[in-house]
GUTORDO-295659 format. One record per residue (C-alpha): residue in one letter; x, y, z; residue number from 1. Coordinates in pm, 1 decimal. Example, Ala and Ser with C-alpha at 12.3 -4.5 7.8 and 13.67 -1.06 7.14 Angstrom:
2
resn_east_north_up_resi
A_1230.0_-450.0_780.0_1
S_1367.0_-106.0_714.0_2
END
This chain:
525
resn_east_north_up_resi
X_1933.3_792.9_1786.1_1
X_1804.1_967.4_1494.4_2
X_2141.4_1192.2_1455.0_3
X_2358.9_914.3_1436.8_4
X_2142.4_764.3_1132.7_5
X_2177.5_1130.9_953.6_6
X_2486.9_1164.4_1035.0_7
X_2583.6_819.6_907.5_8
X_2393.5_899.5_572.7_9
X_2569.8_1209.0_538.6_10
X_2935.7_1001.5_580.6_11
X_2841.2_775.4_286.6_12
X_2679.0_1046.0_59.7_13
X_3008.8_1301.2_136.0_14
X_3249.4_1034.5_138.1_15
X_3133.7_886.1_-227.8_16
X_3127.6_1222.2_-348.2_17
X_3452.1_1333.0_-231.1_18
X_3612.9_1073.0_-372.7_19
X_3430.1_1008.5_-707.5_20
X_3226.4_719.6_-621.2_21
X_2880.5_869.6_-630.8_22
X_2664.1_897.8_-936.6_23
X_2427.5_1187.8_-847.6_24
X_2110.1_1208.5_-959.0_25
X_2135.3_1020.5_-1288.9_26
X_1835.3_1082.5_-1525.0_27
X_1627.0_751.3_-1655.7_28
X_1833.6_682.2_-1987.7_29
X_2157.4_670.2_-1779.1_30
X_1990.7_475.8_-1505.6_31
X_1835.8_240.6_-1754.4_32
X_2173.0_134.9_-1884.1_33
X_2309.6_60.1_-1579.2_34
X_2063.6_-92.7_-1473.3_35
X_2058.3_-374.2_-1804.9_36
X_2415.6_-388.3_-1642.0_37
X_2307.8_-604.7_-1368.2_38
X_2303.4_-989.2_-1462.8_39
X_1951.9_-1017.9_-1294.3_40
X_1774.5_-733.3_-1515.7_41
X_1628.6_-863.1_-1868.8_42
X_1474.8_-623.6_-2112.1_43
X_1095.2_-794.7_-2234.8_44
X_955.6_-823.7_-2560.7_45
X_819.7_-465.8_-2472.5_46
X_1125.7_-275.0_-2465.6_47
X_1043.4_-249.6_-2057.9_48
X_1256.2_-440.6_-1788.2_49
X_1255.8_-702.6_-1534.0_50
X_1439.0_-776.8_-1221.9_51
X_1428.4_-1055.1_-966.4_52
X_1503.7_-925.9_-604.3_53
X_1655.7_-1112.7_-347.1_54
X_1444.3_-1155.5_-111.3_55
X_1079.9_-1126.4_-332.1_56
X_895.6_-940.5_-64.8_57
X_903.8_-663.7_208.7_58
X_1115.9_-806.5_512.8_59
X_879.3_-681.3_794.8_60
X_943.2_-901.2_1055.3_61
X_1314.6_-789.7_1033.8_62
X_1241.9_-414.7_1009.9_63
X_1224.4_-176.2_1329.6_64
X_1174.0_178.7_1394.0_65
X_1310.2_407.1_1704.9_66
X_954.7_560.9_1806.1_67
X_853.7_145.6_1909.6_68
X_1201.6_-25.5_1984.0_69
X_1454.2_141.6_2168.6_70
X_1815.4_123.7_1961.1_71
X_2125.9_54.3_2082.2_72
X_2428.6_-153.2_2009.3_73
X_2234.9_-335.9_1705.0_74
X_2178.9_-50.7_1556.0_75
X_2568.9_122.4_1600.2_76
X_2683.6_-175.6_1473.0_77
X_2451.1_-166.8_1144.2_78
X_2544.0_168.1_1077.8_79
X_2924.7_128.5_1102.5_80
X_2858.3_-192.6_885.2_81
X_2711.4_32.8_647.7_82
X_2962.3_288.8_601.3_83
X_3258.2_34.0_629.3_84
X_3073.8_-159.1_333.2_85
X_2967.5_127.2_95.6_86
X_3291.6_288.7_111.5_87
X_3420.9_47.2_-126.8_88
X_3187.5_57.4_-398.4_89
X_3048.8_297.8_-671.2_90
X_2769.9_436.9_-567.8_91
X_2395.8_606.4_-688.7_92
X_2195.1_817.7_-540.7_93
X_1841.8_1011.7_-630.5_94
X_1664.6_1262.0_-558.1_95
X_1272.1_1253.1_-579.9_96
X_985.1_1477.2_-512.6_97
X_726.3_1368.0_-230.5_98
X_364.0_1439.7_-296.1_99
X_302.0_1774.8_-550.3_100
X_553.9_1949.6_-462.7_101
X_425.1_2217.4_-237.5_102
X_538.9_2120.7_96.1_103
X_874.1_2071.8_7.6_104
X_936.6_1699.5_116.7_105
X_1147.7_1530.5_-76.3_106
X_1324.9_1168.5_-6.7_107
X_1678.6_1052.8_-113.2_108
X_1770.1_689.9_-204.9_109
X_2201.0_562.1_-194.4_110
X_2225.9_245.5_-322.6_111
X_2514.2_38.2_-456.8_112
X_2588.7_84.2_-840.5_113
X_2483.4_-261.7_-934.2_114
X_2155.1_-214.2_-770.1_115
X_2077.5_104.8_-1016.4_116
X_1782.2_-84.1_-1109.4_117
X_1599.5_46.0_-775.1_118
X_1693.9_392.7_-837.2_119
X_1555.5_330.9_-1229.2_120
X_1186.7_234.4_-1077.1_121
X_1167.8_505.1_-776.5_122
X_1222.1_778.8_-1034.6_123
X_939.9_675.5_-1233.6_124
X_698.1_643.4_-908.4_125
X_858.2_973.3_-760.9_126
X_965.1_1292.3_-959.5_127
X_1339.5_1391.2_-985.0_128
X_1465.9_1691.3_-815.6_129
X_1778.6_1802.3_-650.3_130
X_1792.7_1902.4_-290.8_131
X_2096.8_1911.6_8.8_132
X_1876.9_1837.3_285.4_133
X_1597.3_1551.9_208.1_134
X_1331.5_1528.5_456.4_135
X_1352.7_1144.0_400.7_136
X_1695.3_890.0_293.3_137
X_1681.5_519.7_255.4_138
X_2054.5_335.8_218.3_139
X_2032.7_-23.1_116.6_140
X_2381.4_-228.7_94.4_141
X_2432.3_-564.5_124.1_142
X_2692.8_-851.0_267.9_143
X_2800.1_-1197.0_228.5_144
X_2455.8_-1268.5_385.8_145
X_2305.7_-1160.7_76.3_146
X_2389.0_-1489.6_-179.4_147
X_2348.2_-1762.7_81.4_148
X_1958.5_-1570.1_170.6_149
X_1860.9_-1706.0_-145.7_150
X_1831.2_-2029.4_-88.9_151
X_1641.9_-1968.2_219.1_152
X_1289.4_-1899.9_313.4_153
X_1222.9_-1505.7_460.5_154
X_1192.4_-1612.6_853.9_155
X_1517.3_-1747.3_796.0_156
X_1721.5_-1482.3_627.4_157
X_1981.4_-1215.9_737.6_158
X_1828.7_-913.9_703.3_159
X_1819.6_-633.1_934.6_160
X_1619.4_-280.6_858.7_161
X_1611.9_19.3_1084.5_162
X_1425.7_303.5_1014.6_163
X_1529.3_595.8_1301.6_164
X_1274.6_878.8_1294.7_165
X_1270.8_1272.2_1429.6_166
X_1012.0_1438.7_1588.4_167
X_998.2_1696.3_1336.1_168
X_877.3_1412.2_1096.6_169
X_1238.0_1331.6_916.5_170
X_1379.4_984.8_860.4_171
X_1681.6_771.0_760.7_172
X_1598.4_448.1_684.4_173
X_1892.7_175.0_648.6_174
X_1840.8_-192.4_487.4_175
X_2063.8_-455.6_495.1_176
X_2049.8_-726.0_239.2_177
X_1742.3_-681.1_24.3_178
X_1752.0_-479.5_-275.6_179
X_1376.7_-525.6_-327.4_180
X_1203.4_-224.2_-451.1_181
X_922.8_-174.8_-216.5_182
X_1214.4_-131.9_35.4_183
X_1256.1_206.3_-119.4_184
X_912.9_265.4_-191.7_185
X_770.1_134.9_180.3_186
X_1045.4_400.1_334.2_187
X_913.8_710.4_194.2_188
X_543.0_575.1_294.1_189
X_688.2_555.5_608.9_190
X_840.4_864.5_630.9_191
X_512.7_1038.2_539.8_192
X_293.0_783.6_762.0_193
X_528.5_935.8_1088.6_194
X_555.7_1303.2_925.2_195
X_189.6_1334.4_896.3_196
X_33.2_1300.5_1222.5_197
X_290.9_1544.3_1407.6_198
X_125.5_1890.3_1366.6_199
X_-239.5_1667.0_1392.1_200
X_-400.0_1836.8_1151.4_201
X_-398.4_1516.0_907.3_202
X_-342.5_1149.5_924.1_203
X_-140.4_950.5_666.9_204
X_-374.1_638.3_526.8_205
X_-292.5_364.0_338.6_206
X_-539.9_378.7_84.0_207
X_-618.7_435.0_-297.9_208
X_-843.4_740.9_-423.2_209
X_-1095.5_738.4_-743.4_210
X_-1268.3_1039.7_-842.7_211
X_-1569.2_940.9_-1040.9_212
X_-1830.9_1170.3_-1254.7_213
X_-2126.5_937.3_-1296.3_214
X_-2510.2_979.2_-1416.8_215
X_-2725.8_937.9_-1094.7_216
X_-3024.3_707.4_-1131.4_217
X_-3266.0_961.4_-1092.5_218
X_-3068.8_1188.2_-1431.7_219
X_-2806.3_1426.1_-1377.0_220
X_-2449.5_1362.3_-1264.3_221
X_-2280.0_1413.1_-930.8_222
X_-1885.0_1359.9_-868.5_223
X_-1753.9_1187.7_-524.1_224
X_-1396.4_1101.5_-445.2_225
X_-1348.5_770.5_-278.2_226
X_-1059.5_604.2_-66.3_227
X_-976.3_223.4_-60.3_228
X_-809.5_102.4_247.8_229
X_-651.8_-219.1_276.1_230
X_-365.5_-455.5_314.1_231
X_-124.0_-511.5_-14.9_232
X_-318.1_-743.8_-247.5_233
X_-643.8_-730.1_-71.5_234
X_-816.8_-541.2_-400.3_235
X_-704.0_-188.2_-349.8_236
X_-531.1_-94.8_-672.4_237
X_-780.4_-329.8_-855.9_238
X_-1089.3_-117.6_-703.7_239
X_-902.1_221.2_-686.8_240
X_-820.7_195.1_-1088.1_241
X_-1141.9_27.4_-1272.1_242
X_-1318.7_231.6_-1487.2_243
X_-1701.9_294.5_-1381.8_244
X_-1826.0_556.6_-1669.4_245
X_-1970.1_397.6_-1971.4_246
X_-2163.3_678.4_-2141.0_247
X_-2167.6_1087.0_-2201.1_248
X_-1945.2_1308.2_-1989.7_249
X_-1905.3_1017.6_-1740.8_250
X_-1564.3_1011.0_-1624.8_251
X_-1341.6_787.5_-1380.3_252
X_-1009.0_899.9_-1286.9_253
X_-729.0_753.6_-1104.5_254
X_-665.6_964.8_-810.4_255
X_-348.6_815.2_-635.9_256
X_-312.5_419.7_-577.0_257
X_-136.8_352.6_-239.8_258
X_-148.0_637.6_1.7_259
X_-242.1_1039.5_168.9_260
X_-304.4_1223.0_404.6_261
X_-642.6_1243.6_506.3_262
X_-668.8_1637.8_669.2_263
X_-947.6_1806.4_892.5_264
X_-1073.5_1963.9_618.5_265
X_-1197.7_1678.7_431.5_266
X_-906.0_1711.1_172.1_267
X_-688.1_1449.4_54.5_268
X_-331.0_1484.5_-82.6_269
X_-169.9_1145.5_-285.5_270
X_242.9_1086.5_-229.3_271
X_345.6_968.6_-563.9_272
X_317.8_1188.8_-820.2_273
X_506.1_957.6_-1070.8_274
X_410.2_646.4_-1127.3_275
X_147.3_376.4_-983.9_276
X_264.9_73.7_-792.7_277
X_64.7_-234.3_-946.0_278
X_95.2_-601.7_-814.2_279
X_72.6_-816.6_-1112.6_280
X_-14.9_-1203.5_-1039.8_281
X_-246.4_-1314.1_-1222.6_282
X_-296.5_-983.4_-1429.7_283
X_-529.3_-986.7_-1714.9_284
X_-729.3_-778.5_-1939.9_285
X_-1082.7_-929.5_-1871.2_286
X_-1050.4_-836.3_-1487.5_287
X_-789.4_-542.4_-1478.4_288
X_-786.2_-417.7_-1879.4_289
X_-666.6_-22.7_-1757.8_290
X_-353.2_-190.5_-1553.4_291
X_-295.0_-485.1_-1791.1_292
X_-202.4_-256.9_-2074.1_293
X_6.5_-19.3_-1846.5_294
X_207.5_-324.7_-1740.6_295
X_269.7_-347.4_-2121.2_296
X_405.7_-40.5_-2171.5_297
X_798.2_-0.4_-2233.6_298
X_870.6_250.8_-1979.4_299
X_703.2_27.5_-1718.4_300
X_956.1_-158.6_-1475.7_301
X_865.9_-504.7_-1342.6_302
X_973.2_-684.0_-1032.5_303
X_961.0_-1052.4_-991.5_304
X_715.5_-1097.0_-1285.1_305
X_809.5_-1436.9_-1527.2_306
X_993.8_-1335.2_-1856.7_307
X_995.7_-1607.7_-2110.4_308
X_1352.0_-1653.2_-2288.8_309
X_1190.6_-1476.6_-2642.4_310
X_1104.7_-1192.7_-2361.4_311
X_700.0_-1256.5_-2323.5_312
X_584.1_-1156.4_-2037.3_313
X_359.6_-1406.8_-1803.0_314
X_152.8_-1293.7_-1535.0_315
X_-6.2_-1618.3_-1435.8_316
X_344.7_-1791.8_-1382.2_317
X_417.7_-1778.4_-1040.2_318
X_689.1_-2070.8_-980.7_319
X_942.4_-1805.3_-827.4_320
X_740.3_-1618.9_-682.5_321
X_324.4_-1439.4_-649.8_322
X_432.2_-1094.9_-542.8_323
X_464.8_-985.1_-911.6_324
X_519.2_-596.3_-894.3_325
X_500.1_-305.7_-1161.2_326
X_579.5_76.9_-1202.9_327
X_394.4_186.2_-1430.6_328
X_445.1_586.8_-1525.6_329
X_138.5_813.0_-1466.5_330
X_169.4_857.0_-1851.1_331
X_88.7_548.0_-1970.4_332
X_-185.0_501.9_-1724.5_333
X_-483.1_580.5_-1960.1_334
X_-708.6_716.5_-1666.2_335
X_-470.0_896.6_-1434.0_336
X_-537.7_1228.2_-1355.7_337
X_-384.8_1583.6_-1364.2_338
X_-380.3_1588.9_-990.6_339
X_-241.4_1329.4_-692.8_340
X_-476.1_1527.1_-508.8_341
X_-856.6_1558.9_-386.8_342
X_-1018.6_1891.9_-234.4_343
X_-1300.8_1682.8_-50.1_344
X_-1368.9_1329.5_1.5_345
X_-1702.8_1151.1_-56.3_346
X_-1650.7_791.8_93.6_347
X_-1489.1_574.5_261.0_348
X_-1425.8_201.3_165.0_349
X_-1265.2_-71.0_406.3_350
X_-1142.4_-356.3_204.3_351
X_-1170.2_-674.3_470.0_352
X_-1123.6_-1110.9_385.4_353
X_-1351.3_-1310.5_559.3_354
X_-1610.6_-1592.3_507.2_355
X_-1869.5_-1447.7_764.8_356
X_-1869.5_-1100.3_669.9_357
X_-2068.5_-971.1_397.1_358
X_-1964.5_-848.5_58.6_359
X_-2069.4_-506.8_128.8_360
X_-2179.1_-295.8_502.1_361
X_-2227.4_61.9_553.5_362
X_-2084.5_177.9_901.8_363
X_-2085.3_431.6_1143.5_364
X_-1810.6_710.6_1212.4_365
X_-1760.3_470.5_1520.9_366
X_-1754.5_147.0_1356.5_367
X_-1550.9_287.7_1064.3_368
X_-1275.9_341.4_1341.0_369
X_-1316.6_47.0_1516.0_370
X_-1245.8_-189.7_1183.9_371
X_-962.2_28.7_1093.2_372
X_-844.2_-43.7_1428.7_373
X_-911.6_-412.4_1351.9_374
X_-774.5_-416.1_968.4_375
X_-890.0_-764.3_909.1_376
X_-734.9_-866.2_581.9_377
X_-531.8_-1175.9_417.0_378
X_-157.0_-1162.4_415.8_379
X_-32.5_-1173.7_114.9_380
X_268.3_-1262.7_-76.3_381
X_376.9_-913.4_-43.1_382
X_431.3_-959.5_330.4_383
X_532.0_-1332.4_420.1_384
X_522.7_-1524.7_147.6_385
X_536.4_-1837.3_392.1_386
X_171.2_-1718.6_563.9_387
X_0.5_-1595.3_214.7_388
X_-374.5_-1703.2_260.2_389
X_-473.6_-1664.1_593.9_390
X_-663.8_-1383.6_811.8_391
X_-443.7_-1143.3_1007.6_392
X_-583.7_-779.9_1148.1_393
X_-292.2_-515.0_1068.9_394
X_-377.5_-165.9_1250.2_395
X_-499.3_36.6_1014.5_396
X_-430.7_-200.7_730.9_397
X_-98.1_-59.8_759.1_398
X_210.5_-223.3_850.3_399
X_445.2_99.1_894.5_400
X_261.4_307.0_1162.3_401
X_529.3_424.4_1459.5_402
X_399.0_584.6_1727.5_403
X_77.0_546.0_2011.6_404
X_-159.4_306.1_1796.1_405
X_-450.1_452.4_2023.3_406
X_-373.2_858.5_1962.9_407
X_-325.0_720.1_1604.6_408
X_-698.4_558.0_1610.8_409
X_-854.3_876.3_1803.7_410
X_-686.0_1142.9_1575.3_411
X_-867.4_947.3_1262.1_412
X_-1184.6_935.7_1450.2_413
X_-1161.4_1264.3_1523.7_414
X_-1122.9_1354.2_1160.4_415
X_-1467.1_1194.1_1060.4_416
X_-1640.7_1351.0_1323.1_417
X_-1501.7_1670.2_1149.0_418
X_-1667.0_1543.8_802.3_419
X_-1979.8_1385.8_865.1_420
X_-2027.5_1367.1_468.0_421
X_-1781.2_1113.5_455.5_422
X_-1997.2_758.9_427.7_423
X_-1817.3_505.4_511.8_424
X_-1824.5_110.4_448.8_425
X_-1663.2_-185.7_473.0_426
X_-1599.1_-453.3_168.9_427
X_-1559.3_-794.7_177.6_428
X_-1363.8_-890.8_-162.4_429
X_-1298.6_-1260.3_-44.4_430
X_-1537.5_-1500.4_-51.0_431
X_-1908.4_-1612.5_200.2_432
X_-1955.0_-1947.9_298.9_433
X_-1762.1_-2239.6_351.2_434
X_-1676.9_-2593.8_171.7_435
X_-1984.5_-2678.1_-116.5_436
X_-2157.0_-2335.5_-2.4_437
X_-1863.1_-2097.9_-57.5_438
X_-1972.7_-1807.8_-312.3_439
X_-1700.3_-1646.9_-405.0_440
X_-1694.5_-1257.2_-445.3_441
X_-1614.3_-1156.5_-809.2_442
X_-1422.0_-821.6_-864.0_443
X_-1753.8_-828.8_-1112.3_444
X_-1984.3_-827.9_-776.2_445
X_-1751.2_-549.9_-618.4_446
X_-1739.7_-331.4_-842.9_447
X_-2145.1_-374.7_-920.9_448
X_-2160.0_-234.2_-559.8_449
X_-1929.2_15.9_-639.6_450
X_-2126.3_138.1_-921.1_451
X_-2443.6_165.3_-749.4_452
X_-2296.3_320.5_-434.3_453
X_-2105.8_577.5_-637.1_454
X_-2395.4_702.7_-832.2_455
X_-2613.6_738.0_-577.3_456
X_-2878.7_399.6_-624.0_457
X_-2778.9_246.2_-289.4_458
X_-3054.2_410.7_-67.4_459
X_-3174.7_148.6_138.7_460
X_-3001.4_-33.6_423.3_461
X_-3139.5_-267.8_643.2_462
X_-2968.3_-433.7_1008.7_463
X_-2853.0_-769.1_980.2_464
X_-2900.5_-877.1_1353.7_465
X_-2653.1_-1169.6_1265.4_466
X_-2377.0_-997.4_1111.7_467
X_-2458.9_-707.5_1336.9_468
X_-2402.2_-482.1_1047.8_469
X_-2632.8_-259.2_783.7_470
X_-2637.1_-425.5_462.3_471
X_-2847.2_-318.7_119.4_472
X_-3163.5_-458.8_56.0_473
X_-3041.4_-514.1_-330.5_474
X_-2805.5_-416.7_-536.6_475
X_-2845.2_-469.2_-892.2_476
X_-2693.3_-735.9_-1071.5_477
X_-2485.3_-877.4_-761.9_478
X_-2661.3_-1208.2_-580.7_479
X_-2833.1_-1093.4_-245.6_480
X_-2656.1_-1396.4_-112.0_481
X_-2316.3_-1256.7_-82.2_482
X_-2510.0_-966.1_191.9_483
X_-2640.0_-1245.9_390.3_484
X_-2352.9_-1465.6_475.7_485
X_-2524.5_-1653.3_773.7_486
X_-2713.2_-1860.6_507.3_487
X_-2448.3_-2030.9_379.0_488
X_-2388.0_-2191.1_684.4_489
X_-2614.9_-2409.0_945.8_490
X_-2760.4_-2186.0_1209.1_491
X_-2554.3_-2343.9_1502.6_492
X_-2199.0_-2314.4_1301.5_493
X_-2290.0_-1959.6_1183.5_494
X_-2364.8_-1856.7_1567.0_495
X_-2019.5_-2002.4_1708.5_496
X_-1852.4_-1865.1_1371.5_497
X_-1988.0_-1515.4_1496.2_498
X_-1925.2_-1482.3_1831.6_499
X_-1553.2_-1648.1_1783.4_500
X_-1527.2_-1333.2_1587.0_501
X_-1650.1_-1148.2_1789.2_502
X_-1445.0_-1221.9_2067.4_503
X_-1177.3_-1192.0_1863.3_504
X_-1233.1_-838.4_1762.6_505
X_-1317.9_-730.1_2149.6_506
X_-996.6_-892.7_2262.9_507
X_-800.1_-731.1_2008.1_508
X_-925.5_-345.1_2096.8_509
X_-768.4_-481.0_2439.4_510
X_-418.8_-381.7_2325.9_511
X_-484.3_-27.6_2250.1_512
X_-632.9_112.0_2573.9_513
X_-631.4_453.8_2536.8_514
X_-870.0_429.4_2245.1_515
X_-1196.7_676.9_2263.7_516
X_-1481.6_479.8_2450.2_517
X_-1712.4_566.5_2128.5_518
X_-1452.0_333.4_1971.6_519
X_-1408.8_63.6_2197.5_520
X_-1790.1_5.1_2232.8_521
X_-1837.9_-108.5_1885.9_522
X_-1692.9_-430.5_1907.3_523
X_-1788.2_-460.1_2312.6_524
X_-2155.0_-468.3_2262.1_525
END
């Protein structure tokens, strides 16, 4: 059904055009001031601006794709709904660059005029361009749905969102009541997450990428590049963008924040070469100084963040909302680099929740798959705001995959195997323990791991028979409690703790069957 969603995006684009509704590629001033237009937007003490979407979140339990669900009436019926209701207003559309340029891709966004403020933010993430054929469009428009969704909680909302892919790796994605930004953002990630994987030469990850110059223990320097997978909110932007180097011609740079290709060759390539996607709650210089001044930054665009009436901005005030979001532009990011890209990468991190895991393991190619397969996190605001808090696995800490999960896993395995320099690991940035004996892992205690990893000082590992996982013998200046979970808890809890999760894991490998045996075993022992 693919063809009817182009050719329905071509209808509104044309028609609009035609008839001198459609505001084509606007640059940032004139999108800004349309955007302060819109009764919801407020400009901060800053000089930057603020919007509150309706709803505060992705809508993923509405959303479907055409690879997984077969379409049909629904989906004719959405479509016509969209033309019939875009026809009557003023529209905008953009176009943006996908990745650096040299592929071509490039994504289109059509949204009603008094929505400008989503085209404002996805120029600053993306990089304008012009094009009559974009590999990617996402449409959002709304209904009468829209006001009365505000008063209700997401399961109970009117929202439907398509997204109909081609097997040449284009897509049209249409969304129906939400002008949330991540809407926009979360269509091109799909786009590229389906694109990808077609000619099998590369797999699309959800994932941030450091590239870090640091002295080794031993004197001299060495420089790795390092991915961060995980779910929104789990610690990936907080890990990807710390700075590690401290002294002489260390340096840390901020690769890309939330996504690439991962190729045979070892190689990694970032999608958005504009701006970094940030989640803000609780934001503060102490923890997060490179981000909290980049939030503070005038050409920075928030999302659901709390403006006080003089205009201050307040990241710890989460009464509407904890799914705070910011755009900040490359430029005012102190540490991003020159390039979304990487020519070879080091590591491997797997960012995991989870009271009986430890704070840091190093895995096998085979166990590296295995968790991905898993992708234990915590869902987060970002997803369901009604479920924030508790442990969910999400293939491949990714939420937008279409296609065979299992060829998905296998291709990814295969890809390691490929690059046996690639170390791999998995991080727990939650907490060990339970009630009075819950020690809680500081960003402090990952990023002391980090640092030690990175420069080469983590040498020895030793097999935790309980965990059933390689953990370090020490690392320096994080508590060797937070590698040895199983003492924080009384021997007999610990054991049915364990092999609940185990189970667990084992039974959840059970829904992707054609997964590689080498796979499968891990969590089958």
């Amino acid at each position: 059904m693919f063809e009817e969603f182009l050719q329905a995006a071509r209808t509104i684009f044309e028609q609009a055009q035609q008839e001198g509704r459609l505001i084509r590629n606007p640059d940032t001033a004139r999108l800004r001031a349309m955007a302060l237009e819109e009764p919801e937007v407020r400009e901060t003490r800053y000089g930057s601006l603020e919007v509150d979407s309706e709803p505060t979140s992705r809508a993923a339990m509405f959303t479907k794709n055409n690879v997984d669900t077969k379409f049909g009436k629904d989906e004719y019926e959405l479509l016509e709904a969209a033309k019939r209701r875009l026809a009557q207003q003023e529209l905008v559309s953009i176009d943006v660059q996908v990745g650096d340029g040299t592929e071509g891709i490039t994504a289109r966004l059509i949204v009603p005029r008094r929505y400008a403020h989503v085209a404002y933010a996805g120029l600053k993430l993306f990089k304008p361009t012009s094009t009559d054929d974009p590999t990617y469009q996402v449409i959002m428009f709304t209904d009468e749905a829209f006001e009365t969704n505000k008063h209700k909680k997401l399961p109970e909302k009117d929202i439907t969102i398509r997204l109909a892919h081609s097997p040449d790796g284009r897509m049209v994605k249409i969304v129906r009541n939400s002008n949330y930004f991540g809407e926009w953002k979360k269509g091109v990630f799909a786009g590229e997450d389906w694109r990808v994987k077609q000619k099998g030469n590369a797999i699309f990850l959800h994932v941030g990428c450091r590239r870090d110059t640091l002295e080794t223990p031993h004197g001299g320097y060495r420089t790795v590049c390092s991915l961060f997978a995980a779910l929104s909110a789990n610690g990936k932007t907080s890990t990807t963008c710390k700075v590690l180097a401290r002294k002489g011609r260390e340096r840390s740079w901020l690769i890309q924040d939330d996504g690439g290709a991962l190729y045979r060759d070892g190689s990694f390539r970032g999608f958005e070469p504009g701006g970094i996607f940030i989640k803000t709650d609780g934001l503060n210089p102490g923890d997060q100084l490179e981000a909290y001044y980049a939030c503070l930054k005038r050409e920075t665009f928030l999302e659901n963040v709390w403006i006080e009436p003089d205009g201050t901005i307040d990241f710890f005030n989460m009464e509407r909302t904890s799914n705070g979001r910011a755009v900040v532009e490359r430029r005012d990011f102190m540490h991003a680099a020159q390039t979304i890209n990487a020519d070879r990468v080091d590591n491997l991190f797997l960012i995991t929740r989870g009271s009986t895991i430890p704070a840091v393991a190093k895995l096998t190619q085979e166990e590296a798959a295995a968790f991905m397969v898993l992708g234990q996190s915590m869902e987060s605001s970002a997803g369901d705001p009604t479920q924030a808090g508790k442990i969910k696995n999400v293939f491949f800490y990714d939420p937008f995959v279409a296609g065979n999960r299992a060829e998905h896993a296998n291709l990814f395995y295969d890809i390691l195997k490929e690059n046996p320099h690639i170390q791999c690991y998995l991080l727990n940035t939650g907490f060990v323990g339970e009630g009075e004996s819950m020690r809680d892992i500081r960003l402090q205690d990952t990023m002391g791991i980090l640092d030690s990893i990175l420069r080469g000082g983590l040498d020895e590992w030793v097999y935790s028979p309980r965990t059933k996982l390689h953990v370090p013998t020490a690392v320096r200046l994080v508590d060797s409690i937070l590698f040895h979970p199983e003492k924080l808890f009384p021997h007999d809890v610990f054991e049915e703790k364990q092999a609940a999760l185990e189970k667990h894991r084992a039974e959840f490998m059970d829904r992707f069957p054609g997964l590689r045996p080498e796979i499968r075993r891990v969590f089958q022992r």
